[in-house]
C-alpha positions, -999 to +999 in steps of 0.1 A: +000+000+000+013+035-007+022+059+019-005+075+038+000+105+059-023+100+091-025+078+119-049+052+106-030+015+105-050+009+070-029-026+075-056-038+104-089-055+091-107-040+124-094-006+108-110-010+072-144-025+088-148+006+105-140+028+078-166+010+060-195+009+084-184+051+090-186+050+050-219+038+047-235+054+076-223+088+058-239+076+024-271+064+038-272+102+057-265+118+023-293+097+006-319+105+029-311+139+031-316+142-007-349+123-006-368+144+024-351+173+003-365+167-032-397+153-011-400+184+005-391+211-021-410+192-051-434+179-032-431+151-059-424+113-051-398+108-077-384+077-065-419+060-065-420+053-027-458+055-020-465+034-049-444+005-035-454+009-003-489+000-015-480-029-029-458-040-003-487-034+023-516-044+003-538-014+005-563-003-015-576+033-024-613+044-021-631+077-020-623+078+017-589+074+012-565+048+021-573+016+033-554-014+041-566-043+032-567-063+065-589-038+080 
């Protein structure tokens, strides 16, 4: 590995495991930050979220509004 100035042993596997999990818990923060964003300021479901939720939960839609389907 190339020389790294810092004092991170990038030699230890316990070192790169936690570097991952930091990785991912910062792109999973970025990700839903952009979401609630676009949500918010397009007011727009771009990413089709309520429409799979339906079908993941089984609901239907009536005049009334929504209603899952065990009730």
């Amino acid at each position: 590995m190339g020389e790294v100035e810092c004092q991170i042993d990038l030699t230890e596997r316990k070192t790169i495991e936690e570097l991952e999990k930091r990785a991912e818990q910062k792109v999973a923060a970025i990700m839903l930050r952009t979401i609630h964003k676009v949500q918010k300021s397009l007011k727009v479901d771009i990413f089709g979220f309520g429409e799979e939720s339906c079908f993941d939960c089984s609901c239907q839609f009536s005049k009334d509004g929504f209603k899952p389907a065990w009730t």
